[in-house]
C-alpha positions, -999 to 999 in steps of 0.1 A, spaced: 104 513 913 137 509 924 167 505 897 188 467 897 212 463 877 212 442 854 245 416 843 229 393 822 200 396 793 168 399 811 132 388 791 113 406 772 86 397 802 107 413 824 114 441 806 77 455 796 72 449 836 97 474 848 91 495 821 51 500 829 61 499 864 80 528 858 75 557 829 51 535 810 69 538 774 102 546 788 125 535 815 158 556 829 190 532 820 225 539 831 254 521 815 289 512 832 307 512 794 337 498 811 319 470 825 294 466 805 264 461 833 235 486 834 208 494 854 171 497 849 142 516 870 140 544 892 132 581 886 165 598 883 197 589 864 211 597 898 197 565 910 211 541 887 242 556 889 246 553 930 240 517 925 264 512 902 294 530 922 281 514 953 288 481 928 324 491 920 318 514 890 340 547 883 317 574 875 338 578 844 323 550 829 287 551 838 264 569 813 225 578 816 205 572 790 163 571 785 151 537 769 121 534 743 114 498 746 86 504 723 103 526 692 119 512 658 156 504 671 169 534 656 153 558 679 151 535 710 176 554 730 179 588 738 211 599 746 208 629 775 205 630 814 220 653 841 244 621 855 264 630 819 276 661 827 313 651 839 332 685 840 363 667 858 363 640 828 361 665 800 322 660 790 302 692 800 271 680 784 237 662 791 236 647 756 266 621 744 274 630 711 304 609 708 295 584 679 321 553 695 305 560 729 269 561 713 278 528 699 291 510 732 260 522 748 232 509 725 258 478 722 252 469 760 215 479 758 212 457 729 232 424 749 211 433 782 174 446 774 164 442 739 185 435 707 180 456 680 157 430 656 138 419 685 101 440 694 83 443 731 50 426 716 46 408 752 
């Protein structure tokens, strides 16, 4: 499936859609932390992200992460793709380790997919 990205809170119908249609558990997410849109779907990080700049988003801003629909809140996201290696804007790693920006992120995931009391029992 294609990413879209996603500006407002989508249902929880919605979500367990793109997420079978996809991985099944887990769906690629990539969060513009500036402007606090996402995108869901697609195969690659890489994906999301091209949508996103195509959108108006500086690649500075926009952060790949793997979503867990399924998991306890806590462990929901995982934190590491190949679109967060950003050499030129000081981060040379897949994972974010940054607590404030690991905050943000699950922040916007929370407002857009699924906050963090709320399950995927669809």
């Amino acid at each position: 499936m294609e990413p879209k990205i996603v500006r407002k809170k989508i249902t929880k119908k919605e979500l367990a859609k793109i997420v079978k249609e996809n991985f099944g558990d887990m769906v690629k997410v990539d969060v513009d932390v500036k402007r606090e849109i996402a995108t869901i779907g697609g195969e690659w990080h890489s994906e999301g992200d091209e949508l996103l700049v195509r959108d108006g988003s500086s690649r500075e801003y926009v952060w790949g992460v793997n979503f867990y629909p399924y998991f306890v809140a806590e462990k929901r996201i995982e934190y590491v793709s190949l679109i967060n290696i950003k050499p030129s804007f000081g981060h040379k790693k897949m994972e974010i380790a940054d607590p404030k920006l690991r905050k943000k992120i699950q922040s916007i995931v929370a407002a857009l997919l699924l906050h963090n009391d709320e399950t995927l029992d669809v």
